[in-house]
N, C-alpha and C positions, 0 to 999 in steps of 0.2 A: 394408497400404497402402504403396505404392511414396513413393520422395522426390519423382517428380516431382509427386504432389499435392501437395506443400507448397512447392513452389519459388516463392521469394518473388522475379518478378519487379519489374519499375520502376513497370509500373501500379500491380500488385495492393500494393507498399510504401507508394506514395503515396497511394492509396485508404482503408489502415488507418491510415496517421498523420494523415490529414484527418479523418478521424472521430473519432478520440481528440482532437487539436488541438480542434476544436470544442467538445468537452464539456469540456477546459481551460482556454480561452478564457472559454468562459463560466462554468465555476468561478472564475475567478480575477477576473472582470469583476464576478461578481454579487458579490462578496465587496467590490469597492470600493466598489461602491451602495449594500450593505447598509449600509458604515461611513457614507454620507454619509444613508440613511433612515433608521436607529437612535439612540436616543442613546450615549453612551459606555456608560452602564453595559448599555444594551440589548446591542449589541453584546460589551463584555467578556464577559458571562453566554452570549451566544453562542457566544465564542473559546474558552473557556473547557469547554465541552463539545464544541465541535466539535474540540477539541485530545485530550481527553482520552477520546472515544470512537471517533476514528479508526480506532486500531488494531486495530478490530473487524471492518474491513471486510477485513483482510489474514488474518484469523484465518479466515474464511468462502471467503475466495478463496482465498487464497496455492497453499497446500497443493492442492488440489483440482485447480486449474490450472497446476500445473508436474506434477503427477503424469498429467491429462491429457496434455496435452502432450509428457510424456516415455514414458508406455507404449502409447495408444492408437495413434500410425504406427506403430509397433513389432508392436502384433497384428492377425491374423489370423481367428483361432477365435472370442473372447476380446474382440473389439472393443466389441460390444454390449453385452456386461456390464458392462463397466469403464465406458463413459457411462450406462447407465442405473443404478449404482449411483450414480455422480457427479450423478444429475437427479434424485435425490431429495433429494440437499442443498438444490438449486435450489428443489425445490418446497417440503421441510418444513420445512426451519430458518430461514426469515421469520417465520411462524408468531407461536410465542411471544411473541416479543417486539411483534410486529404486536398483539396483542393488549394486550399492558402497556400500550403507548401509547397506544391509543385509550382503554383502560379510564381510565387518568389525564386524560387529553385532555375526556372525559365531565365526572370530576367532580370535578378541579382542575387547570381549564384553566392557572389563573394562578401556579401553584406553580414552584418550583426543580425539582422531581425530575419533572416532565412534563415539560420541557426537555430534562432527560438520559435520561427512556427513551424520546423522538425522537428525539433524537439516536442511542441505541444500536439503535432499530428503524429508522433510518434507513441506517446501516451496515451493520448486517448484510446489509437487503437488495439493498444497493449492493453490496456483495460477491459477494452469491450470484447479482446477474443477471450481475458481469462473472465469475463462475463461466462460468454461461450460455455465454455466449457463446464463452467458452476451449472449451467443449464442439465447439461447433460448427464453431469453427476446427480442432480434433484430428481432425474425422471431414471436414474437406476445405471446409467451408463459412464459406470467407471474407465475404462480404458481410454477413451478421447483424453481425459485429461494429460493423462502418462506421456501420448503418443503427441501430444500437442507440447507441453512444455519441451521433450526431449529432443526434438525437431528447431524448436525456436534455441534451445540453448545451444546447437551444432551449428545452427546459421548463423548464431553473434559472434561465435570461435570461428567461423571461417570468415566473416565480414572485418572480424579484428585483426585475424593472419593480413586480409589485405590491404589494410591500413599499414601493418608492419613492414609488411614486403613489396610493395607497390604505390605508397605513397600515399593512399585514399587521405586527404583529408576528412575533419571534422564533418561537414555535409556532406558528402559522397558517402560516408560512414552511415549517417542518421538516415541517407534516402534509401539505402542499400538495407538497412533493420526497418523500417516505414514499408520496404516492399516485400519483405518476406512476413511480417506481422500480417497485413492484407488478404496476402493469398491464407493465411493461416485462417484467418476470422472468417472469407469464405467459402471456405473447404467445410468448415462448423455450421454452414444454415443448410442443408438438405436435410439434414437429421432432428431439426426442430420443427415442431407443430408450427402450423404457420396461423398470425393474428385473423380474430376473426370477431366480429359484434361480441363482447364481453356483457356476462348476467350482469342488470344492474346493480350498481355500488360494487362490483369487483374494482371498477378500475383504481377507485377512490380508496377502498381498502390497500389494495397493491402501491398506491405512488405514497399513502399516507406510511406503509410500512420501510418502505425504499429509502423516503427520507431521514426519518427516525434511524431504521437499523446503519443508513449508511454515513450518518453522522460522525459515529467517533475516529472511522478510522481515513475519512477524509478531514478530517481537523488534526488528528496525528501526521498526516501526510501534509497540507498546508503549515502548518506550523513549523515543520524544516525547511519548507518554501519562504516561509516568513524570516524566517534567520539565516537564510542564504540573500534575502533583499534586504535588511539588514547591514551584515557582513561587507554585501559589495557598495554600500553606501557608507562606511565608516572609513578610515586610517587605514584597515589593515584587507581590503580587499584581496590584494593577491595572494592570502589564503582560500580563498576558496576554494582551490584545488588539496589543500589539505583537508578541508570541511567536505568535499565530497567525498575522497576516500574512508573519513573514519565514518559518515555516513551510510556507506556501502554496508560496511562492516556492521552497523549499527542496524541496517536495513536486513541483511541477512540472518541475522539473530533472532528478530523479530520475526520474518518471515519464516522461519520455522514453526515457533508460536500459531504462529497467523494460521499455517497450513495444518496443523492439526486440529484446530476449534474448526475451520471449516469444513474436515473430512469427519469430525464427529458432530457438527451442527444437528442432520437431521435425528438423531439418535434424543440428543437434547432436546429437539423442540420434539417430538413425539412424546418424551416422557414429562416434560412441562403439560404438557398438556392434555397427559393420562393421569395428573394429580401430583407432579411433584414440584410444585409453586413454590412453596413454602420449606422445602430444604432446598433448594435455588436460594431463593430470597436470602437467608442466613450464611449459606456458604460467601455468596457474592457480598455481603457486609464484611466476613472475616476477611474475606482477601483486600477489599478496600480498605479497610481499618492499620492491616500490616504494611501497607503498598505506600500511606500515608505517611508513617510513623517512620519507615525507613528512609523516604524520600527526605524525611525533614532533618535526619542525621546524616544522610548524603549533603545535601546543600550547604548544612555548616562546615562537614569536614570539606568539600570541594573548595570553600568559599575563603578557607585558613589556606591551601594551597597555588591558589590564582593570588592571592594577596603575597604568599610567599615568592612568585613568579613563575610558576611552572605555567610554559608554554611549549609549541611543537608537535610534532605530532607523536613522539611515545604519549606525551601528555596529554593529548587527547584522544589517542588509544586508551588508557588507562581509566580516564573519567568515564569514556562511553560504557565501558568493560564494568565498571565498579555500580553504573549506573541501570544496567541489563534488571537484575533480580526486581528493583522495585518499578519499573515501567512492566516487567514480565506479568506482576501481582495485579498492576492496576489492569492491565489488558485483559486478563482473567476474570478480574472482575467485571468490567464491562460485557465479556463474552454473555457471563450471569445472566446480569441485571438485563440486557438488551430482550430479555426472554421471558421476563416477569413488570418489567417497566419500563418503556421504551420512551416517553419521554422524561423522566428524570436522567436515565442514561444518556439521552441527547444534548439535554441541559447542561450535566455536567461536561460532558468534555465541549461545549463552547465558550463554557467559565475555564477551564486548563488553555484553550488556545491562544484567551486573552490574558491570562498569566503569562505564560510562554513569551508572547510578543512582548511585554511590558518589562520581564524580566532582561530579555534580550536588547530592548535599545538602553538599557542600564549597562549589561555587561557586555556586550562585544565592542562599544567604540572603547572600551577601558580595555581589552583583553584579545579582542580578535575572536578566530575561530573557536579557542578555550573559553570563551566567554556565550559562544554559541551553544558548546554543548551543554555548560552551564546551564543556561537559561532552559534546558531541556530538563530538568529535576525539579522544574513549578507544573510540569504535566503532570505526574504521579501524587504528586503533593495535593495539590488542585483537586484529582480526579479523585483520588482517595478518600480526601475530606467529604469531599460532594456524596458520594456515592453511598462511602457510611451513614450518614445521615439519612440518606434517606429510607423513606418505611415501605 
């Protein structure tokens, strides 16, 4: 596949961030409604799962679709294989867990743990349709994406209306997004090559790059999982409806980031690997070098302000807000590296995850949810250091 299939004009850029915009808009819209049709502890019980099974959705995607992305314009022979090995994640690995939760949903609707295997079947197969769809954009077909997010972000705006106006709880809510993600994922397999005997050591190449590439940003993803379990294990639990909001927030910022390295990925790995290794390489040092340096004057300055007492949520609006630029640095950087060295970029963000955690059962039973975001300025710091250094 030539680069000019993937040349991401002015349209075709505006097109993909409209559609993504849309289903973040309305993630982050139905999320206000929820707070004002729920009560508090409806809600926490929500946050509180939806914080803590997120990073399930990165573990299905991640990997999957940066390895699309980066081998599929790449081949020739070989094209087919690699997406139809990739559309069976799509289609099987919903599955199971699609099952746990109906089977709970059956016959205890009103329990805690129906709550969380919605939520983890909600994810998953939130992941595996924006698999999907990364599929479709690797083999040239942009517009799936657009018409897929834009559809999902109108169904969580109408699922949230009736939670507001009709009472849906918390699981009526999550079976009600579990059922429109489904149909979503497969409306998405007619248009994919279907699996078929792979040349050998494709498949080893494919699950060896899946894992690697899909490291960092299921360790970003876990790692708010980890201080959302955390959190509800300290003093100050019934934060965690303020820790999923500024998360939101946090996740949406990112997810901008996020979605431009992916709509420019194949353009990157084509020129990686027409000779431009080695300004990669140097770029991806400058940015981890800065990412580092700033994290580590975040964490003093934050650290003089928690000790001052600022807590709440402007306050932790403010820390996430102040904390953006240098997690934005290291994420760029890894975008880099993930394309010239895939295991040192793997390595380091498992050294940031166990910062993260280590930092956080320090500071959130002292501090709470301010102590959670905290403990999120030893990612960049961590990832920065690691990354610079390496050759």
């Amino acid at each position: 596949m030539t680069a000019a299939a993937h040349r991401i004009g002015l349209p075709r850029l505006v097109t993909l961030l409209a559609g993504r915009a849309a289903f973040r808009v309305m993630l982050y819209g139905s999320a206000a409604l929820l707070a004002l049709a729920w009560s508090r502890a409806e809600f926490d019980a929500y946050g509180a799962v939806m914080g803590a099974a997120g990073w399930l959705c990165m573990v299905v995607q991640s990997g999957g679709e940066k390895a699309a992305l980066k081998l599929i314009p790449r081949a020739r022979r070989t094209r087919d294989d690699l997406a139809g090995m990739l559309r069976v994640l799509v289609a099987y690995v919903p599955l199971p867990p699609l099952a746990a939760a109906l089977a709970a949903l059956a016959l205890a609707p009103g329990e805690p743990v129906t709550l969380y295997l919605l939520g983890v079947a909600y994810y998953v197969a939130l992941g595996c349709g924006m698999l999907g769809v990364a599929l479709h954009r690797a083999l040239g077909r942009y517009t799936r994406d657009t018409v897929h997010f834009a559809v999902l972000g109108l169904g969580m705006g109408a699922m949230a209306a009736l939670a507001f106006l009709a009472g849906v709880g918390p699981a009526g809510y999550l079976a009600g997004l579990l059922a429109l993600v489904t149909a979503l994922n497969l409306s998405l397999l007619p248009g994919l090559p279907r699996a078929s005997r792979p040349r050998p050591g494709l498949r080893r190449v494919l699950t060896g790059t899946v894992l690697l590439m899909g490291a960092a940003d299921v360790m970003n993803n876990a790692m708010i999982g980890v201080l959302f379990v955390e959190l509800a294990l300290s003093p100050y639990a019934a934060h965690s409806g303020e820790l999923y909001l500024v998360t939101l927030g946090w996740g949406f910022a990112l997810s901008i980031l996020y979605t431009v390295q992916r709509i420019y990925q194949p353009q990157l790995s084509l020129r990686v690997a027409g000779g431009g290794a080695a300004g990669a390489r140097v770029l991806g040092r400058r940015m981890a070098g800065l990412a580092a340096l700033g994290a580590a004057l975040w964490l003093t300055a934050a650290g003089f302000a928690l000790a001052a007492g600022a807590h709440g949520p402007v306050a932790l609006a403010a820390l996430a807000l102040t904390l953006l630029p240098m997690q934005a640095l290291a994420s760029g950087a890894t975008f880099v590296v993930e394309h010239t060295d895939l295991r040192a970029n793997a390595r380091a963000v498992v050294v940031a995850l166990v910062a993260v955690a280590a930092l956080g059962a320090v500071a959130v039973p002292l501090t709470g949810a301010a102590g959670a975001v905290y403990a999120l300025g030893a990612n960049p710091l961590v990832l920065g250091l690691a990354l610079w250094r390496a050759r």
